[in-house]
C-alpha angles and dihedrals in degrees: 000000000000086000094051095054091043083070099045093055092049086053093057095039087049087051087046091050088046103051085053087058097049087044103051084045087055085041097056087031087054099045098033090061088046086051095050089051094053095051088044081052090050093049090043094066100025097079089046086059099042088055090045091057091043098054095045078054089058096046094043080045101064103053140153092334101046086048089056090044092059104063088072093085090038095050090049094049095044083057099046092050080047086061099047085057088046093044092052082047092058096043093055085047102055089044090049085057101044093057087047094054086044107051123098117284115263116218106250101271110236091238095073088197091077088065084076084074102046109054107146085035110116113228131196118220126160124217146092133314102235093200099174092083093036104137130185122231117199163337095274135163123256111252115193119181090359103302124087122240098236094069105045089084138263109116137272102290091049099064093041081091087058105066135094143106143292120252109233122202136167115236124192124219126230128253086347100086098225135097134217150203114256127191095215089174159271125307127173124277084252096058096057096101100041094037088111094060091071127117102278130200111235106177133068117301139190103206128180116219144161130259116244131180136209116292122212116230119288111238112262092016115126109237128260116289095206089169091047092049090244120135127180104170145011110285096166097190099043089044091050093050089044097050091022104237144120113293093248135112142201132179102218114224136254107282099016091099139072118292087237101037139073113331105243130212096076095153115127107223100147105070125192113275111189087134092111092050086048085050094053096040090052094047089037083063103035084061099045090052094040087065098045091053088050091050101046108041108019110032087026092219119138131265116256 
C-alpha cells in the first residue's frame, strides 16, 4: 500500500514538472512572437524616418547657390515661350504686308495726311518725272521680289555686288499741283556717278508705286548730309525741303521704270524670320540644364 502511494505521488509531481515546462514553453512562445512583432514594427517605421531625414538633407543640401542656379532653365524656358509669341508676330505681320503690297492701287487722296495710315498701300499718280533734283540714298541692298539679295545666303563677299543705292526723283503730278518723291530703283554701287545718264521718260506717265513713311535712323549708321547731297535713310521732311516737294514718298513698281535705268520693285515684304531656331535653341537649353540641376543637386549623382 505505501508503495503504492510512492508511485502515485511521483505521478502527480511528474504532471506538476511537466505543466512548467509547458508553461514556461507558452511563456517564451508567447513572448518571443510579441517580441517579433515589436522589432517588424520597428523596421517598419524606421526606413520612413530615415527618408524623412534624407530628403530634408537634400533639401537642407541645395541651398542658396542650387536655387540660383536654378533660375538658369527657368529663365531659358521663360525666353523660349517669349519667341513663339514673337515668331507668330512676325508671321502676321509678313502676311499683313503681303496683302497690303498686293491689293489694287488706290488713287492719292487728296489729304495727304491719310497716306500715314496706308504705307504698304500702292498707289497710282500721273505726271512727270522732274529729273534735275533726282538724289540717291544709300547704300542699300538689292531686293528683288520683296526680299532683299543679301540675305538670301552666300557669304559676305557675294552680296557685296549687291549693294548700291536708290535713285530718288521728284515727280509731279498732273492737274494736282504738288509734287512727290518717287523710288524709281535700285542700280550698283559703280553706276552712282553715271545713273543720270539712263534712258529717261520724258512724257506724261501714270506709275504705280508703294507708300512709304519716314524711317528712324538705323544703329551704327552716320547721320544725313543734306548739304553734302548724302542720304542714308529716309528723312521725309528734310528730303522734301531739299528736293521741294511734298513730303511723300512712293517706291515705283517693277516694270514701271526704263529697260536701261534703276530696277523697280524695291519694296521689302519678306522679313527675316529666325524666331523658331531661337525657340529650339531656348528650350534646348532650358532641358540640358534642367537635368543637370536635377543631377546634381536632387538625385546627387555626377555630372557626365
Amino acid at each position: 500500500m505505501l508503495h503504492m502511494n510512492l508511485s502515485i505521488t511521483n505521478i502527480f509531481r511528474g504532471l506538476k514538472s511537466t505543466k512548467c515546462v509547458l508553461q514556461k514553453k507558452a511563456h517564451v512562445l508567447l513572448f518571443r512572437d510579441v517580441n517579433k512583432q515589436v522589432r517588424y514594427k520597428s523596421t517598419m517605421t524606421r526606413p520612413k524616418a530615415i527618408e524623412t531625414n534624407k530628403y530634408r538633407r537634400s533639401e537642407e543640401s541645395i541651398g542658396l547657390y542650387g536655387y540660383s542656379l536654378l533660375s538658369v532653365p527657368i529663365a531659358a524656358f521663360a525666353l523660349g515661350t517669349w519667341q513663339i509669341k514673337r515668331w507668330q508676330w512676325k508671321l502676321n505681320l509678313i502676311e499683313k504686308l503681303k496683302q497690303r503690297t498686293s491689293t489694287e492701287p488706290i488713287n492719292l487722296p487728296s489729304d495727304l495726311d491719310e497716306l500715314k495710315n496706308k504705307e504698304y498701300y500702292p498707289v497710282k499718280v500721273k505726271g512727270k518725272f522732274l529729273y534735275e533734283k533726282e538724289f540717291l540714298i544709300g547704300p542699300r541692298s538689292l531686293i528683288l521680289n520683296g526680299e532683299a539679295v543679301s540675305e538670301r545666303g552666300g557669304g559676305v563677299f557675294s552680296s557685296k555686288s549687291n549693294t548700291g543705292y536708290y535713285v530718288i526723283t521728284p515727280f509731279e503730278i498732273e492737274n494736282r499741283g504738288l509734287t512727290i518723291m518717287v523710288n524709281r530703283g535700285w542700280i550698283p554701287k559703280n553706276d552712282r556717278s553715271t545713273f543720270k545718264m539712263d534712258n529717261k521718260i520724258t512724257d506724261s506717265i501714270e506709275i504705280v508705286g508703294i507708300v512709304r513713311t519716314a524711317e528712324k535712323r538705323p544703329p551704327f549708321i552716320p547721320d544725313n548730309a543734306p548739304a553734302k547731297g548724302v542720304w542714308y535713310y529716309r528723312d521725309l521732311d528734310a528730303m522734301a525741303k531739299m528736293a521741294a516737294t511734298e513730303p511723300v514718298y512712293i517706291e515705283l513698281l517693277f516694270g514701271y521704270g526704263t529697260s536701261h535705268g534703276p530696277i523697280g520693285g524695291q519694296t521689302k515684304v519678306t522679313l527675316r524670320n529666325e524666331h523658331l531656331s531661337y525657340i529650339i535653341t531656348w528650350y534646348t537649353l532650358s532641358a540640358i540644364t534642367s537635368y543637370m540641376w536635377l543631377r546634381q543637386f536632387v538625385q546627387k549623382l555626377p555630372l557626365l
